[in-house]
N, C-alpha and C positions, 0 to 999 in steps of 0.2 A: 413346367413340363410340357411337353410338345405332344399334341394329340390329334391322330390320324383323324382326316376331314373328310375322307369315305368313311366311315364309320360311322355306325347310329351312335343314337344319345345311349341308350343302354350300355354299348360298347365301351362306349367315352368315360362312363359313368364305373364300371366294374375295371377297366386300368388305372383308373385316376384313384379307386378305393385299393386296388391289392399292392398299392403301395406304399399307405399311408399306414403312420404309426399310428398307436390307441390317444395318443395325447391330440393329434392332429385329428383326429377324427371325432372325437371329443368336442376338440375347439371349435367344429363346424355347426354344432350343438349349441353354440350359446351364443345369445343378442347382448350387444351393449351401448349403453344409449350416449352416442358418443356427442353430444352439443348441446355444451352449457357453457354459462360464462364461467372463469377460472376467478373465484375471488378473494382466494385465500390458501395457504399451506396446504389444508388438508384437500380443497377439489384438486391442487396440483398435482400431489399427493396419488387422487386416485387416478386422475386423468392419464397420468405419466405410469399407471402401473396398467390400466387398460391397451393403451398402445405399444405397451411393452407385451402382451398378450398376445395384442395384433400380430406383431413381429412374429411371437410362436406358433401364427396358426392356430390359437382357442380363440379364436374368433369365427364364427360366418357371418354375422350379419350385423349393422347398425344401425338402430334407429335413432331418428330427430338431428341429423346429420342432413345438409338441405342448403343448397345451393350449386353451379356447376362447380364453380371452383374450390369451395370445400370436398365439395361430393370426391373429385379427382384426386384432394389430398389425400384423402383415406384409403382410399383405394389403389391409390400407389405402394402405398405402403403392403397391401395386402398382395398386390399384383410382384411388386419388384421387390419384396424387403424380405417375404419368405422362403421357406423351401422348396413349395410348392405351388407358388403364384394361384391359388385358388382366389376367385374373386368373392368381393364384399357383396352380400345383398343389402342395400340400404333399404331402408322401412321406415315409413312416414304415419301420421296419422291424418288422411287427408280424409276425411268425414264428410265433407258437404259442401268441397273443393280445395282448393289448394291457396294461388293468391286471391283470384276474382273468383269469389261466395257464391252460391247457390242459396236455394233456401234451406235450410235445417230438414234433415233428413223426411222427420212426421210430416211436414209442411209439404212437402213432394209427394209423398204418399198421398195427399189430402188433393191432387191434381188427377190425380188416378188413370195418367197418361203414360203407359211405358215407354213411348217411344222419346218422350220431352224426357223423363226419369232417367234414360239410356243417356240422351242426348250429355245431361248435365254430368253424369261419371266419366263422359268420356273428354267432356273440355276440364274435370278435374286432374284426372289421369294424365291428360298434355301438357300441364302446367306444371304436375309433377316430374312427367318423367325429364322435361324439360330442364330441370330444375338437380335431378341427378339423382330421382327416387326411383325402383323399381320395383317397388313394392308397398302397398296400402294396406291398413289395419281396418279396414271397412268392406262390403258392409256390417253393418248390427241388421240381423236378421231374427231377433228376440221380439216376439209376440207377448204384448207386455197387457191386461189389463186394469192397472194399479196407475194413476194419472200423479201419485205422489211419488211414482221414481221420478230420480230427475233426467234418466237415462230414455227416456219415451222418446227425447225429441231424437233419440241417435236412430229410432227405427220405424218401423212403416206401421206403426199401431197394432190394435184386439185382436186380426182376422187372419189365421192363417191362409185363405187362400187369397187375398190380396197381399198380402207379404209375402206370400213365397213367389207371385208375380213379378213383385219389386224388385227381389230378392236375386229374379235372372236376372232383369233390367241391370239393374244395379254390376252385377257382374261381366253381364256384356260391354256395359260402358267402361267400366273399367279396364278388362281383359279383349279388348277388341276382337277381331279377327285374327291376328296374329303377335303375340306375346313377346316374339324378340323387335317388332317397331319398335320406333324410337317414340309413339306417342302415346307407349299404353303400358299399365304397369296391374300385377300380380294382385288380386284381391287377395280378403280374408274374410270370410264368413267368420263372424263373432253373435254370443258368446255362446258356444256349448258348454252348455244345453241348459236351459229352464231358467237364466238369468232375469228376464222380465217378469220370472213368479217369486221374485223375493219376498219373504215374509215384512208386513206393513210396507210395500217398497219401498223399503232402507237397504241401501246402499253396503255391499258385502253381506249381505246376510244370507242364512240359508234359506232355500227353495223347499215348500213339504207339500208336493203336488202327486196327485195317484196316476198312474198306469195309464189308463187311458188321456187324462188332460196332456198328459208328457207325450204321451206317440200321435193324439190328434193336434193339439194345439201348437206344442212346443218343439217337435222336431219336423215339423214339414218343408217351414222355409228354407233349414238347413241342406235337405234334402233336397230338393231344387235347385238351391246352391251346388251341391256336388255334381248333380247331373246334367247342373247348365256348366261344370268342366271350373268351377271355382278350385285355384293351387295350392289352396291355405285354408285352415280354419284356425280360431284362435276360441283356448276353453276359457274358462268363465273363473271368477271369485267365490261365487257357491257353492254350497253342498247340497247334496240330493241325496235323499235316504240315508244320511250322515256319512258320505262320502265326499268330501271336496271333488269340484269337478278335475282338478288337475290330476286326482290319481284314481278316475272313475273307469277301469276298466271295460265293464259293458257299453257305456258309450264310446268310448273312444278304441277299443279294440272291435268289439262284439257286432256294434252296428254300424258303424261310421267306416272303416280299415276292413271289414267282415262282409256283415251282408251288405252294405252301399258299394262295394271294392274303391273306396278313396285311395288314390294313389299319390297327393300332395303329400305336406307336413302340415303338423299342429305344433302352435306355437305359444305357450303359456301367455297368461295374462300379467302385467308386471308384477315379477315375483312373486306369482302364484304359487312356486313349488315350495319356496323356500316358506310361505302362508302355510304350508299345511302342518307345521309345525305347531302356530297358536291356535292352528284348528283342533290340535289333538289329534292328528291322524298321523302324524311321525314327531316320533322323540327327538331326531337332530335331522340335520340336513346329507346326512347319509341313508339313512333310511328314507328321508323325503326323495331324494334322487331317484332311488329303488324301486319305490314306487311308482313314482311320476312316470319315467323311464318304461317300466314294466306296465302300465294303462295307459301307454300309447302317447303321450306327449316328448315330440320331438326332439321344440329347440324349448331352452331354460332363458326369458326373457328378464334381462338385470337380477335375477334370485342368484347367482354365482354358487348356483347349486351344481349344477353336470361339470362345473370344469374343476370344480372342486374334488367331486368325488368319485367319479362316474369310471374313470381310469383303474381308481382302487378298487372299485368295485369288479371292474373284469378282473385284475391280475388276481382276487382273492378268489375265482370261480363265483361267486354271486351271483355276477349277470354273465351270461355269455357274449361273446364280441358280436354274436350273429345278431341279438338284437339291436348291437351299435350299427352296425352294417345296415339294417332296414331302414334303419331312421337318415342315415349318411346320403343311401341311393334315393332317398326322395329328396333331400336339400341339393345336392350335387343335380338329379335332373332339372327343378327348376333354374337353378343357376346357367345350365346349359339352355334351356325354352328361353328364357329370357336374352341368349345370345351373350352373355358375358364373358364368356370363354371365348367368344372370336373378338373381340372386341369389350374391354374391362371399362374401355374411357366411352360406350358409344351414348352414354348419358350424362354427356360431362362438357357440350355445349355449349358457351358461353354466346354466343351470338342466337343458336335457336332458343335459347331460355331469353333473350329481350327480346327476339321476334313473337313468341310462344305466350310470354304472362301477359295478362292485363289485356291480349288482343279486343280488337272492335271486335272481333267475331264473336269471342268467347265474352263478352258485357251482353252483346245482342243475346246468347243465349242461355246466360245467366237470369235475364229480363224475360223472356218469355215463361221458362218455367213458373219464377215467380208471381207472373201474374195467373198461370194457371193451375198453381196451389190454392190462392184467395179465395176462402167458402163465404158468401153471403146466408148471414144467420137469419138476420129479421129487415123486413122493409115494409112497414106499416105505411100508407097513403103514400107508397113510389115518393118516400125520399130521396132514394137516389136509383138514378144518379143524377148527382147537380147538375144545374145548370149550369154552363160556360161563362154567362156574365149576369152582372144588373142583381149579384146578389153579395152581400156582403157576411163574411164566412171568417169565424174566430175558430181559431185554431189554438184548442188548448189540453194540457196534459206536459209530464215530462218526459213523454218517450217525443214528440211533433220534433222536434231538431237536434235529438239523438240520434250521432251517426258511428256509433260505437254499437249500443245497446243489438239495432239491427243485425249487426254480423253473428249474433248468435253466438252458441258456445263451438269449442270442438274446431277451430279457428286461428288454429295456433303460426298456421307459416302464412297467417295475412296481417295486411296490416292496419292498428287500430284505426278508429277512429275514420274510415274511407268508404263507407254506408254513404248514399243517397239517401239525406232523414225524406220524411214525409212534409218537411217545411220547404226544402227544397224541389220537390217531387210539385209541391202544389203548386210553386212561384213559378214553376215551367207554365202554367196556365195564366195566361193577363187580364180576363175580361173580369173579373171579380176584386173583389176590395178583401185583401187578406190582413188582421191581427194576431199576432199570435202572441197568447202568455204562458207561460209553462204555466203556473198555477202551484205547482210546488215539486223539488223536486223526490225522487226516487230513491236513489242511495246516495250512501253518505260517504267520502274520500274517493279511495283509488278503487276500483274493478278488475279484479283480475284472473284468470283461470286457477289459478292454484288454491285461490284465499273464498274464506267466506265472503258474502257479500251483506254487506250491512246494507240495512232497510230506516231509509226515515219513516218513522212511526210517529212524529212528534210535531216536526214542524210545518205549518199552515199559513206561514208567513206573507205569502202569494195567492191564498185566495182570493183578497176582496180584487185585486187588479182582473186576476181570470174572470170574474163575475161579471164586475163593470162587463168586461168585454163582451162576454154573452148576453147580457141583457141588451146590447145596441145591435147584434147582430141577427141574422134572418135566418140561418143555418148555423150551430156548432160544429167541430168536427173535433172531436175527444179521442187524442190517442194514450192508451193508458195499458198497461200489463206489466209482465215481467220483463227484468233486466234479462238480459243475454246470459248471462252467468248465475243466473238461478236456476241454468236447467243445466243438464250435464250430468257428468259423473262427478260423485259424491253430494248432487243437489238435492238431496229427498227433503221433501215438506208434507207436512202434517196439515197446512192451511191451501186451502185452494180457491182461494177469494182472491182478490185485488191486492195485492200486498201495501204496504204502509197506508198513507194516509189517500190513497188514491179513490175508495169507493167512496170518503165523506167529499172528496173535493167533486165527484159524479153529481151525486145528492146533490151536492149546495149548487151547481149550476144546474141541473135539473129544476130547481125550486123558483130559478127565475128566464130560464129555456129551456123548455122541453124537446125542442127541435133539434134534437141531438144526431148525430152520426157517429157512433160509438168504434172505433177502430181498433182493436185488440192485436198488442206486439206478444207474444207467447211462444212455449214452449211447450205447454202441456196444456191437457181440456183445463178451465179452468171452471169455478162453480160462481156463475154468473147471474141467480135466480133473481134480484133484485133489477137489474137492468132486464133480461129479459120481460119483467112484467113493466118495465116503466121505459126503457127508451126505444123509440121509434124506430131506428135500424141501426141495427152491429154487424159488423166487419171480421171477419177471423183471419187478420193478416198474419199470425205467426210473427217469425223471426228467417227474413225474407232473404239476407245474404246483403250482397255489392248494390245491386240497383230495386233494394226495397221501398225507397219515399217513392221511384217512379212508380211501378209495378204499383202500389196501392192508388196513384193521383190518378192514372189510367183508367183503374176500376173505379174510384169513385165519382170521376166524372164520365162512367162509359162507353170511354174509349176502349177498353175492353168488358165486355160481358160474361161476368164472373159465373165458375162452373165447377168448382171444387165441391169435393162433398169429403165429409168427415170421415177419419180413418179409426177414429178410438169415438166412445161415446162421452157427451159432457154429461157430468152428473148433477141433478139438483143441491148436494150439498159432498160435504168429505166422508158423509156417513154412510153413504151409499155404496163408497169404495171399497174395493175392484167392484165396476160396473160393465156390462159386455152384455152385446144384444145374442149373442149362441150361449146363454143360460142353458140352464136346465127346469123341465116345467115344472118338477118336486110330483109329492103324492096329493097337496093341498095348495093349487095353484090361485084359487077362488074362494070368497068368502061364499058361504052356504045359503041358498038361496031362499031358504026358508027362514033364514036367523042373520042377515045379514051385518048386526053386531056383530057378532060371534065372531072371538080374536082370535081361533085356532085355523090359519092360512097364514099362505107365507108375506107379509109383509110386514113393514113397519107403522108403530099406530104414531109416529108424527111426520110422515112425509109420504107422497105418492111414489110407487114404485118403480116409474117411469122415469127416462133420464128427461136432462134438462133438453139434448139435444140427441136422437139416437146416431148410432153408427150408420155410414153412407148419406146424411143428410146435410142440404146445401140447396139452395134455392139463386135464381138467376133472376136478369132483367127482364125475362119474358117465363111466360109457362110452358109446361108441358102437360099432357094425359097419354096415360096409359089404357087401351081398347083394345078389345076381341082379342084372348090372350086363348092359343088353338095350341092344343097336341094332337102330334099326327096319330099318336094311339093312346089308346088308356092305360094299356094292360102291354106286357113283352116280358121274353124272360129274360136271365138275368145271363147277362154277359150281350144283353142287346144294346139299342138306343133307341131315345123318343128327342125325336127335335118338337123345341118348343119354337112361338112366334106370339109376336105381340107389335101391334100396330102403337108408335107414338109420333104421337101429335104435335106439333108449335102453334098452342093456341094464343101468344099473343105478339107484339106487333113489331117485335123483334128477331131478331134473326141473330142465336146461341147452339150452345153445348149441352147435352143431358147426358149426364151416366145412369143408362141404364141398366138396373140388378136383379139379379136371378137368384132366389133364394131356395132352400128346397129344406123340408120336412121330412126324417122317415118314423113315422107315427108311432113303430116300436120294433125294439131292437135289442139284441142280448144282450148288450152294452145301452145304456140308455141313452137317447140322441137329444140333443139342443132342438129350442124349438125352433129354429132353423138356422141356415145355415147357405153362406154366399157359398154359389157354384158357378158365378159365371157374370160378367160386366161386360158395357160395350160405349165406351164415349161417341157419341152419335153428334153430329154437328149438322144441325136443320133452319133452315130459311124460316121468317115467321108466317105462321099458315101451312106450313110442308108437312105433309106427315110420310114417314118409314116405317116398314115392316123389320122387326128387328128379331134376327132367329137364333136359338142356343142348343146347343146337342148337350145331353144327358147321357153319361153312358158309364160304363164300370168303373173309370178314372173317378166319376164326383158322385155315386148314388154307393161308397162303400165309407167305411170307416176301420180304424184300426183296432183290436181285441187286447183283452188284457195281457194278451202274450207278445204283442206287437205286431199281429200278422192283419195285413188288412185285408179284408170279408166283405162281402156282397149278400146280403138277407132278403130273402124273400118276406113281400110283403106291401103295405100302403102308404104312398107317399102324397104330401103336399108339395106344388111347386106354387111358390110366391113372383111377382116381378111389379116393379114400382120405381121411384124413385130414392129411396131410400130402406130401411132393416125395418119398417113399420107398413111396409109394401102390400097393401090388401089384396088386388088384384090374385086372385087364385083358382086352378086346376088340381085335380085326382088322378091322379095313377097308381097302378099296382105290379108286383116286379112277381114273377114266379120261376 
């Protein structure tokens, strides 16, 4: 169809709908995941009836379809084969980059740098659109405080207001400046809503969170997202209030489509709709449709529920065609923002996609992020950073020359095995005498996204060699965690230790060098209490992407000066889980001072009630303090501001990064408030000896919260503001809001 090029997109958008039939308009409703291998009758089978779809226009979109020259096959088809040449949106799941890896989504949050956070969506996004995507299933903007999903590492940790930071970051890099470039593709805020409060976080399960934790914790990032101009959201696999998010009205019509005025589409989660079925919320997938349809979920992703039924659903009066129509004019304008109506092939490059992947540019800045994720946990007598030479350094564990493990999960259009290990990372360094033994390994056969991953539990067969080694050497450097594919979707664990035999192969080198430098490849906090009391210094390298042995060889010989600070909090053991430093203070927060037996307060009588490591903490090669922390008032009313200021210091002999955090108190509130509560961060980069005056405005954006009706309110009344280096932040002022 030929469409006038004076005309707006709206224009564009309401010619192109008043001519399409209910089946074609249907079709644009539903995702199909067109790329897999064909390996028998029945994929032929379906693959051959999918593209036979194509052809009718029940198609808009394809995901996992990925590369130029594919990209262009499908699209021709969708371009030149149907009635109405309406173009494909192709849909990837590019999480944490595309070919060339970033570090895992947590692990970036743990950098707490938006502009490096931006940086790295946006050389994801190039490689994608590169590549012939124009559209990402990311970010995960779920505030998750449960360390046993395995979905943590897809998002920016505990804190709704550094997630919903990330959240634009995230968006910005992806969606750049302008949406029909050729080097920027279509976010998706995922999952709505309250996906990271799954019950024990297991994976599909339902969410039973109250009123206020949903509109303060759970929906802010989202929010941010829409008004940082995010095109897409995609809902969740939960139920909330035993409602499956896919056919949850109030969020997706009332607040989201309503009072946010989102003007994209939502896009089920795979085969969410046709889910609601074993959920018990619709008896067949005619009423799942009806539903779905009718609480606001757009496109029907692999459920072959909308193009099944959705048709019979209007010709019986059910649904009206007008609400096909709403859903139509949001996929139809993205497709137009994205410029695929002037141009169907302008992502279908085959010479920018080999200029595009894998560039030097985009390794360089895959490489910086990752070293500016790396938290330094402990560094008992300045073990490190090593020294350059003249020392002789055993390198053992079986992540030290895994270069698979590192790519982390969520990873699917890279390719294995192409990680910088940490053995390579260190042999860039000459002056030292390197050994390395694995010591034993981790899993057992093949690895792969889809499959459980088997844990050796059993065999030990590599210790005595590890040991020797350590015992001749001057420095250990232990890299030990989880595999890449323990974290993810569908990875929920119940254990949050060292998996298999790795903490006894710690011990036993422990028992004959304690000069350990403990390196942690991860996905999640993990519960580390044994090493924290026994080894000298740990590493929280995460799960780092493309160039993670370097990024870690860098910091631990400091070359760079590590400045990460924690995004979720580590917990002393799994029993503490969910752990998150914006608790609440209860009615019996203290044992009784008079009886201080006496078991009736809230804690546990076999474990402190303190985490192992709080939220915002990370420590560097040099110090910092925090001094003379001034409000310019005490008191102001409400719809005012109090700027706060605090002088910090580089008191040692280095020259670093300090995130410094702003926490605030409001002592009491209609709704009851956390005993506090980030409002505000600032990555300060100081000379050693330098000090900065470092200033935050307070004002009705961060001194309100939201009511059990959802409305958010500003109370009079007395507040604490905290600021420090981390959620344990003593440094503290009084004010009062009238």
């Amino acid at each position: 169809m030929e469409l006038q090029q004076n005309t707006s997109t709206d224009q564009k958008v309401e010619s192109l709908l008043a001519i399409m039939t209910i089946e074609e308009k249907v079709g644009q409703m539903n995702q199909y995941n067109g790329f897999w291998e064909v390996t028998g009758p029945s994929q032929k089978e379906d693959k051959a009836r999918k593209y036979e779809h194509l052809r009718k226009s029940w198609v808009g979109s394809m995901l996992s379809v990925r590369g130029a020259k594919e990209v262009r096959a499908v699209q021709k088809i969708a371009v030149e084969e149907t009635r109405l040449g309406i173009p494909l949106i192709i849909g990837f799941d590019v999480i944490h980059g595309y070919k060339t890896l970033s570090p895992i989504p947590l692990a970036e949050a743990a950098s707490w740098d938006m502009e490096a956070i931006q940086k790295s969506a946006s050389v994801a996004a190039a490689e994608a659109a590169a590549s012939g995507i124009n559209w990402t299933f990311g970010p995960m903007v779920d505030i998750s405080r449960d360390a046993r999903w395995g979905r943590v590492m897809e998002g920016a940790g505990e804190d709704p207001f550094l997630g919903s930071k990330v959240a634009v970051a995230r968006v910005k890099g992806f969606q750049g400046e302008d949406l029909s470039a050729v080097n920027t593709i279509a976010a998706c805020a995922k999952h709505f809503a309250a996906y990271g409060f799954v019950e024990a976080g297991k994976e599909y399960n339902t969410a039973d969170i109250g009123t206020s934790t949903l509109h303060n914790m759970a929906l802010p990032p989202f929010k941010a997202a829409v008004e940082a101009g995010v095109r897409t959201l995609m809902n969740s696999f939960n139920e909330l209030n035993g409602i499956p998010l896919t056919g949850h009205t109030y969020l997706q019509r009332d607040i989201l489509k309503g009072e946010w005025g989102f003007n994209g589409f939502v896009v089920s989660d795979w085969a969410s709709i046709a889910e609601m079925i074993p959920w018990g919320h619709a008896k067949d997938k005619r009423e799942a449709a009806k539903i779905a349809v009718t609480a606001g979920s757009d496109m029907d992703m692999e459920g072959f529920v909308y193009v099944e039924e959705l048709a019979g659903l209007v010709r019986d009066g059910i649904i009206e065609e007008a609400l096909i129509d709403d859903v139509i004019r949001r996929i139809l304008r993205l497709k137009f923002e994205l410029g695929l109506f002037d141009d169907p092939y302008k992502y279908c490059d085959e010479v920018r996609e080999k200029e595009v992947i894998g560039s030097k540019a985009n390794r360089e800045a895959v490489l910086d992020i990752a070293k500016k994720s790396i938290v330094l946990l402990k560094n008992e007598n300045h073990l490190l950073p090593l020294r350059k030479e003249g020392q002789k350094i055993a390198l053992i564990g079986p992540l030290v020359a895994d270069k698979n493990s590192p790519l982390g999960s969520w990873r699917i259009a890279s390719d294995d095995h192409t990680a910088v290990s940490v053995l390579e990372g260190m042999q860039e360094y000459t002056g030292n005498s390197l050994v390395y033994k694995k010591g034993a390994e981790l899993t057992i056969g093949e690895t792969a996204f889809t499959q459980e991953t088997i844990i050796n539990e059993t065999d030990k067969s590599g210790f005595d060699e590890a040991i020797e080694a350590a015992r001749e050497a001057d420095v250990v450097v232990m890299v030990l965690g989880e595999h890449g594919f323990q974290t993810g979707e569908g990875r929920s664990r119940t254990n949050l230790q060292l998996p298999g035999v790795q903490q006894e192969l710690l011990e036993a080198v422990y028992k004959v060098n304690p000069n350990i430098v403990l390196v942690l490849n991860n996905g999640r906090p993990l519960a580390i209490t044994w090493a924290h009391e026994h080894i000298p210094a740990i590493v929280e390298a995460w799960q780092l992407g493309t160039e993670s042995g370097r990024a870690i060889a860098q910091v631990l010989y400091g070359d760079y000066n590590p400045s990460g600070k924690l995004p979720m909090t580590f917990p002393r053991n799994v029993g503490q889980v969910p752990i998150y430093y914006n608790r609440k203070n209860t009615g019996r927060p203290f044992p009784n001072s008079d009886d201080p037996q006496n078991v009736f307060w809230t804690h546990y009588s076999d474990v402190d009630n303190s985490p192992l490591y709080p939220f915002g903490y990370g420590l560097s090669y040099t110090q910092f303090s925090y001094n003379n922390l001034k409000l310019d008032r005490h008191t102001t009313e409400i719809g005012g501001k109090i700027e706060v200021a605090v002088e910090l210091t580089n008191t040692g002999d280095r020259d670093g990064k300090e995130v410094a955090q702003l926490y605030v108190r409001d002592l009491v509130g209609s709704v009851t408030r956390p005993v506090r509560e980030l409002k505000g961060f600032e990555l300060v980069e100081l000379k050693a000896g330098e000090t900065k005056t470092i200033r935050f405005t307070l004002d009705h954006s961060s001194l309100g919260f939201y009511n059990n009706d959802g409305r958010y309110v500003v109370e009079p009344g007395d507040f604490k503001v905290f600021v420090g280096g981390d959620s344990n932040a003593t440094l503290s002022a009084d004010f009062s809001l009238h």
